[in-house]
Backbone bond lengths (Angstrom), bond angles and torsions (degrees), N, CA, C in turn:
res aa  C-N    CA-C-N  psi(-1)  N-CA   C-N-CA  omega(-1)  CA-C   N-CA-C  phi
1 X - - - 1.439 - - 1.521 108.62 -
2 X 1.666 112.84 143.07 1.577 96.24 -164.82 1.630 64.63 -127.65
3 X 1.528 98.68 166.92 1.470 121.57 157.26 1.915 111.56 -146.39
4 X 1.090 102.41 153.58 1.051 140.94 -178.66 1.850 106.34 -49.96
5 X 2.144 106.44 102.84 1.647 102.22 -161.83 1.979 112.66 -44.67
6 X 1.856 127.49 -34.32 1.130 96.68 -160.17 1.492 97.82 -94.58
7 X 0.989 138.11 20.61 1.683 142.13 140.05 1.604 111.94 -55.35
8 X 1.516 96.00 -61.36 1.872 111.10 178.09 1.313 104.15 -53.63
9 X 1.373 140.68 -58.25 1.164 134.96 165.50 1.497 123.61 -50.00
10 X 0.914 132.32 -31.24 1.371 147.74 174.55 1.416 115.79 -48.76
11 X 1.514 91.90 -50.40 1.913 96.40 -149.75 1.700 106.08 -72.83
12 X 1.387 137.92 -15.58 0.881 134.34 162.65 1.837 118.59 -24.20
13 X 1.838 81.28 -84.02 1.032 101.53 178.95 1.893 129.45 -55.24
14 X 1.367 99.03 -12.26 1.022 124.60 -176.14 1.981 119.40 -66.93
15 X 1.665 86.88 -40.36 1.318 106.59 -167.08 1.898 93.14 -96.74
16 X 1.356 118.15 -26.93 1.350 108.49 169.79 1.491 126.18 -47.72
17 X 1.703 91.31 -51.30 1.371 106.10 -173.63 1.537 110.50 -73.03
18 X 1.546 127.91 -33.37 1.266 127.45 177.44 1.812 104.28 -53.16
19 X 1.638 119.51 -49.60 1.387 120.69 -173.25 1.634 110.15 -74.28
20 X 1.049 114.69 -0.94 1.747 107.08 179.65 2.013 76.07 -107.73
21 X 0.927 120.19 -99.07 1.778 90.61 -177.71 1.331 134.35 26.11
22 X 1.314 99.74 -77.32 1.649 120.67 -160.64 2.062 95.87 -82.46
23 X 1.553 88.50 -20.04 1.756 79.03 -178.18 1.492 113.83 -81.38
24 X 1.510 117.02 -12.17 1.497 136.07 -142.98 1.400 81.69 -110.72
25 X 1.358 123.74 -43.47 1.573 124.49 -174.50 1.699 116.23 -67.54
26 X 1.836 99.11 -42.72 1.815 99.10 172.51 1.424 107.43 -51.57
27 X 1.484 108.44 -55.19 1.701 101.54 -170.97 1.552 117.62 -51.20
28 X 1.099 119.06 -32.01 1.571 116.21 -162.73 2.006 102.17 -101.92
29 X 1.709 107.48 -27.72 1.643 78.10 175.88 1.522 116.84 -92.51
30 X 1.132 114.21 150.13 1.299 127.15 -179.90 1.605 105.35 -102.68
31 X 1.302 97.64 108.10 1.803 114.43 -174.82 1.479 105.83 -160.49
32 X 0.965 120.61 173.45 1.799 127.77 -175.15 1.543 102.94 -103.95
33 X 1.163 134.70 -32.99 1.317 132.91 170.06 1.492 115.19 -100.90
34 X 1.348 128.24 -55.82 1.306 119.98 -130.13 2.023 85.45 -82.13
35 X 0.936 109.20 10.99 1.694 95.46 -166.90 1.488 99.76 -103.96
36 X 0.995 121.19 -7.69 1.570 125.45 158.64 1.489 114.42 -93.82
37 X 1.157 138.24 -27.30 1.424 142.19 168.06 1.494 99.64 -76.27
38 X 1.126 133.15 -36.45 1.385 125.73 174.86 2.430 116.32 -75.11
39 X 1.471 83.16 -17.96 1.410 83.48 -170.96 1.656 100.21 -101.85
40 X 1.375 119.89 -13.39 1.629 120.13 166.66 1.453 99.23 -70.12
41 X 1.121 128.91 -88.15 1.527 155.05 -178.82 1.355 99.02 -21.93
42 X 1.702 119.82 -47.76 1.815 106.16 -171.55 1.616 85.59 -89.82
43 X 0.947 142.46 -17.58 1.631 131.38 -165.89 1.879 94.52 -58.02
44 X 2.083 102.24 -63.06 0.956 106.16 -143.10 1.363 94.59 -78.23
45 X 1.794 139.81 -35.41 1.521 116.78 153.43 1.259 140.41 -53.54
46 X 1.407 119.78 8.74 1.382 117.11 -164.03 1.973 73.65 -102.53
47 X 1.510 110.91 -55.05 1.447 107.02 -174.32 1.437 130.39 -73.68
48 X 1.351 111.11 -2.11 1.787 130.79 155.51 1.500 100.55 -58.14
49 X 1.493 113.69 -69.47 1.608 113.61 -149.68 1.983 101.30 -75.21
50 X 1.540 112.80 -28.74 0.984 89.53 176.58 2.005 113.06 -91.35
51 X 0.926 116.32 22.34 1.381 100.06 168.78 1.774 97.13 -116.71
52 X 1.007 118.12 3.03 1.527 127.21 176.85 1.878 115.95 -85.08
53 X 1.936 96.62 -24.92 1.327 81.10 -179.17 1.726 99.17 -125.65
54 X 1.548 107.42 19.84 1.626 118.29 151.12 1.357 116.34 -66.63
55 X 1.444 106.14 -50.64 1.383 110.19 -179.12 1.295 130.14 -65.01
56 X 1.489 104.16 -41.96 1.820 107.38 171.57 1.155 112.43 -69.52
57 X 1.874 137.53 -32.62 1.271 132.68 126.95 1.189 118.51 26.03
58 X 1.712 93.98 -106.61 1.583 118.48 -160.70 1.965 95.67 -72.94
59 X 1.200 133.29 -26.06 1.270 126.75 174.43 1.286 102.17 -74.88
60 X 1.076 165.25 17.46 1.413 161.14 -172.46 1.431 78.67 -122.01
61 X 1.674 113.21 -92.05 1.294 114.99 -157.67 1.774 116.30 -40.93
62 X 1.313 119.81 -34.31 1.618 109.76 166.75 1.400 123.20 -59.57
63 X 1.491 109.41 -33.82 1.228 121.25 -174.55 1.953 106.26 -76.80
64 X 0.992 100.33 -2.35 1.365 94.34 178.80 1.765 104.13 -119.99
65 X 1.355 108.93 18.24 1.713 110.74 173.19 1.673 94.30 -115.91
66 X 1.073 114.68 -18.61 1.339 99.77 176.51 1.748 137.62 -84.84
67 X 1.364 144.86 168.09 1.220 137.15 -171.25 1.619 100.68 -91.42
68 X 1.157 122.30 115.13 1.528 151.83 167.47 1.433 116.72 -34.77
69 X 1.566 95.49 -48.99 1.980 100.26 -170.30 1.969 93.64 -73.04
70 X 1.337 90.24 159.91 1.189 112.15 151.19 1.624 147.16 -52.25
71 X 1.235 132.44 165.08 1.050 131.38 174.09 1.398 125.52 -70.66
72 X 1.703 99.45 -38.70 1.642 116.05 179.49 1.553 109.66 -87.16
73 X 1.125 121.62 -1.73 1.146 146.85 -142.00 2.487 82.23 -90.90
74 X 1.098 98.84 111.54 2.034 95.32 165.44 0.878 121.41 -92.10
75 X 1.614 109.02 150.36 1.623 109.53 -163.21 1.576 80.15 -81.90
């Protein structure tokens, strides 16, 4: 499945903002369940998007210490 790069770029931040949401939502509803399903769920998107846009991070930045040409590639 391919999608579209400023979607791909997006979704990081996407999933950050969904877990500060869902964390902003436990605090304020007053219910016996849903405020723990709201505080798992934003925990684990708040900690998806930020290890999602650590990783493309540090993979960019390697990818930009390394030599580009090829192997078959003659000096």
């Amino acid at each position: 499945m391919w999608i579209s790069r400023p979607v791909y770029e997006l979704l990081p931040y996407l999933y950050m903002l969904v877990g500060i949401a869902l964390l902003a939502a436990a605090w304020v509803v007053e219910a016996k369940t849903w405020p723990s399903v709201f505080l798992t769920v934003g925990a684990l998107s708040l900690m998806g998007g930020l290890v999602l846009w650590l990783r493309r991070k540090d993979y960019r930045t390697k990818q930009a210490e390394y030599n580009s040409r090829s192997l078959d590639d003659k000096i």
